[in-house]
C-alpha positions in Angstrom: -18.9 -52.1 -105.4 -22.7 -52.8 -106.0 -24.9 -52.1 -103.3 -26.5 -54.5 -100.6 -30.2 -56.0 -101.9 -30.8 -55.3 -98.2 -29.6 -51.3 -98.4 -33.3 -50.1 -98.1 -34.3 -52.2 -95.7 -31.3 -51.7 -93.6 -32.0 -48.1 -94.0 -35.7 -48.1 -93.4 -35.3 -49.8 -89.7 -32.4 -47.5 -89.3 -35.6 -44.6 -90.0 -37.6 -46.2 -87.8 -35.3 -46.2 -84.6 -34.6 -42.7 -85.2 -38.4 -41.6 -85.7 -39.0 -43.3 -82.4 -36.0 -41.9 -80.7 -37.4 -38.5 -82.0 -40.7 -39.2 -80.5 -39.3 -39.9 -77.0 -37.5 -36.6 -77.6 -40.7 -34.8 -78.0 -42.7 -36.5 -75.3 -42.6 -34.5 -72.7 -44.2 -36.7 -70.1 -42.3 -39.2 -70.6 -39.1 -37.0 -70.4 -40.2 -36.0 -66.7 -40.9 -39.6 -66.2 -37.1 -40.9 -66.7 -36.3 -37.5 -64.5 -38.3 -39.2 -61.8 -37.2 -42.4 -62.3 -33.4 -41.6 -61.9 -34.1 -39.6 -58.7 -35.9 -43.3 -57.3 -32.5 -44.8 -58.4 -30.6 -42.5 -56.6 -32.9 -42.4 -53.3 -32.4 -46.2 -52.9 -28.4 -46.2 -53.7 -28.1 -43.2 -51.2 -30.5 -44.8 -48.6 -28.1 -47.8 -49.0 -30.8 -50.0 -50.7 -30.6 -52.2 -53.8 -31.8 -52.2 -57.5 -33.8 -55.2 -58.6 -34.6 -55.9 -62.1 -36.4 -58.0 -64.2 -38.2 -59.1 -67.3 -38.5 -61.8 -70.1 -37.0 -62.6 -73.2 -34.9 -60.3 -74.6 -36.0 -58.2 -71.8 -34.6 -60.3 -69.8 -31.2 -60.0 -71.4 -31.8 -56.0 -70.9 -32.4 -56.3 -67.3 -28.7 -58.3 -66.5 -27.4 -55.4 -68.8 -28.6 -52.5 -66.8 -27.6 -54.2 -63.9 -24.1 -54.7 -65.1 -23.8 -51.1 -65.7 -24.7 -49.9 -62.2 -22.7 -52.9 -60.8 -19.3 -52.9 -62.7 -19.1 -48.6 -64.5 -20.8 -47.0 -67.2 -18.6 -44.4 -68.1 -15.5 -44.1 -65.7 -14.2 -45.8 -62.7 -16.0 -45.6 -59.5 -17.7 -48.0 -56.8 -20.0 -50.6 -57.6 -23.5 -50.5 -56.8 -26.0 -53.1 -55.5 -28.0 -54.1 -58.8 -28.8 -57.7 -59.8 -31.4 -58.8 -62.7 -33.5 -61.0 -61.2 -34.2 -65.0 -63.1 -30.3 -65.3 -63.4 -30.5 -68.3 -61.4 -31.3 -71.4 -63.4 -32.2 -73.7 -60.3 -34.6 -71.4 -58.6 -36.2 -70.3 -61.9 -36.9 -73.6 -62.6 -37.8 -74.7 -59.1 -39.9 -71.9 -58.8 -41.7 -72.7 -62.2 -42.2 -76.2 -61.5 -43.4 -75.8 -57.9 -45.4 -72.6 -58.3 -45.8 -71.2 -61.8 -44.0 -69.3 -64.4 -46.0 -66.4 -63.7 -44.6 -66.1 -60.0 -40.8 -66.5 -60.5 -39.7 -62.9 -60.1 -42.2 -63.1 -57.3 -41.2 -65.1 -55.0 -37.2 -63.7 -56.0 -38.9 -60.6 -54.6 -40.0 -61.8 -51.4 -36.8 -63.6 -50.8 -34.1 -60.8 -52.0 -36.5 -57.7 -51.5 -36.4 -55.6 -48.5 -38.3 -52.5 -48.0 -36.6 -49.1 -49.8 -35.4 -51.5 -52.3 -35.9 -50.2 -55.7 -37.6 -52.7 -58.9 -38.3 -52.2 -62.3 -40.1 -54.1 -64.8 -39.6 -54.7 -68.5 -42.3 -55.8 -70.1 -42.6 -55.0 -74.0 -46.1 -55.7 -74.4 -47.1 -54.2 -70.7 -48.7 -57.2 -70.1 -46.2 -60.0 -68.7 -48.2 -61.4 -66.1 -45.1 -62.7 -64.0 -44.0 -59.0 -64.2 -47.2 -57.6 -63.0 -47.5 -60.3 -60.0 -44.0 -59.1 -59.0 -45.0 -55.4 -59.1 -48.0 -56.7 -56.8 -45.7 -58.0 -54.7 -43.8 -54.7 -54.1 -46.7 -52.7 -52.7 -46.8 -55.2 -50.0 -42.8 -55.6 -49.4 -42.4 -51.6 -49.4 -40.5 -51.4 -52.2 -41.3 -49.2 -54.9 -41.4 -49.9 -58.5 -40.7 -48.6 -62.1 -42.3 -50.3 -65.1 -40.5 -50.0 -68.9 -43.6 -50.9 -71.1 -44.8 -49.5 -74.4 -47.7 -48.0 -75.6 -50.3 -50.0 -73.6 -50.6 -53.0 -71.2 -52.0 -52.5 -67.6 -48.3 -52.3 -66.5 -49.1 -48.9 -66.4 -51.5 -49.3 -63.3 -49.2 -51.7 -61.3 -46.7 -49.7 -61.2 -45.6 -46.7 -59.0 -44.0 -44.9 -61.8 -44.3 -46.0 -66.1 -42.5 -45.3 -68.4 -43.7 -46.3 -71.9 -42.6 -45.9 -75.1 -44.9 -44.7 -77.5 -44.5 -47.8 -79.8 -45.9 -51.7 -80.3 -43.0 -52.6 -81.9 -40.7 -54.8 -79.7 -37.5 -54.5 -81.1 -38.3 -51.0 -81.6 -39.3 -50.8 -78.1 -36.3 -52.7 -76.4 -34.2 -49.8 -78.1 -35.4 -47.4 -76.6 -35.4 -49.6 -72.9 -31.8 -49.6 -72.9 -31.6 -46.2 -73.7 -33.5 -45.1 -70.8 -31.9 -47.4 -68.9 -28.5 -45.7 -69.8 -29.6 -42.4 -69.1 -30.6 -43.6 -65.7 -27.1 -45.0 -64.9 -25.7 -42.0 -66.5 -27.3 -39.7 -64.1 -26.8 -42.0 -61.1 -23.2 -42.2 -62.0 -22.6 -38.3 -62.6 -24.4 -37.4 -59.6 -22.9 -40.2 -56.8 -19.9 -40.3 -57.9 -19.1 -37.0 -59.7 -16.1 -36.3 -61.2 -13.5 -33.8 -59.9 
């Protein structure tokens, strides 16, 4: 069987996930980061408050992922918990969008679904997705505290209470590593609520 015509560049992404995974392994900052970040997630499940998540794109489609591992299981059977991505709605996206703007959807989500102890994070690739940084705005105000997933730059890192960013500028490369993190944070949530006999 001859090879693929796209065997080295197959391989040469492959490289590059693994390089960046290896840099995440190394970085110890941001290794005490997702420590943090997992105790916030377990501080607003045990306080009986909710996850909300969102972001754009194909960040987007990693937010309702996350959220569907803390609702439904990650690794075994045990109770759901309150996570939703937020911009799942098509009617008040759009309503929100036409009346408002595009950059205050997940804000005014927030001030309708957020309480105080609730728990957000933000995905934002670039670190700079304005709608993202109005909501994280937003949370100071509401009393809920916030988690950005960024890379290497963007002012995300200010607007947030806690950032973690991954030491890339290369989306897909980036998004990778997002749901990573993001199942090492259900992981631990799992494991430590819910830990099994």
């Amino acid at each position: 069987m001859s090879s693929s015509p796209h065997r080295s560049f197959i391989e040469q992404t492959i490289r590059q996930s693994m390089d960046l995974k290896q840099r995440l392994l190394q970085d110890q900052s941001l290794l005490q980061g997702i420590g943090e970040a997992a105790e916030l997630c377990l501080d607003c499940f045990r306080e009986g408050n909710r996850l909300l998540i969102a972001g754009n794109g194909g960040s987007a489609a990693d937010a309702q992922h996350i959220a569907a591992e803390f609702v439904c299981r990650f690794n075994y059977e045990r109770p759901g918990l309150p996570a939703m991505a937020l911009a799942t709605n098509y009617s008040v996206m759009t309503a929100a969008g036409n009346d408002y703007c595009f950059e205050q959807v997940f804000q005014r989500e927030l001030e309708a679904n957020g309480r105080a102890g609730d728990l957000f994070i933000g995905i934002s690739t670039s670190g700079n997705s304005q709608n993202i940084l109005n909501a994280l705005e937003s949370c100071e105000r509401l009393g809920i505290r916030s988690i950005g997933l960024a890379g290497e730059g963007g002012r995300i890192r200010e607007a947030a209470d806690l950032c973690l960013s991954v030491p890339s500028d290369c989306t897909p490369r980036i998004q990778e590593c997002h749901i990573l993190i993001g199942h090492i944070l259900c992981e631990i949530v799992e494991n430590r609520l819910f830990p099994r006999l």
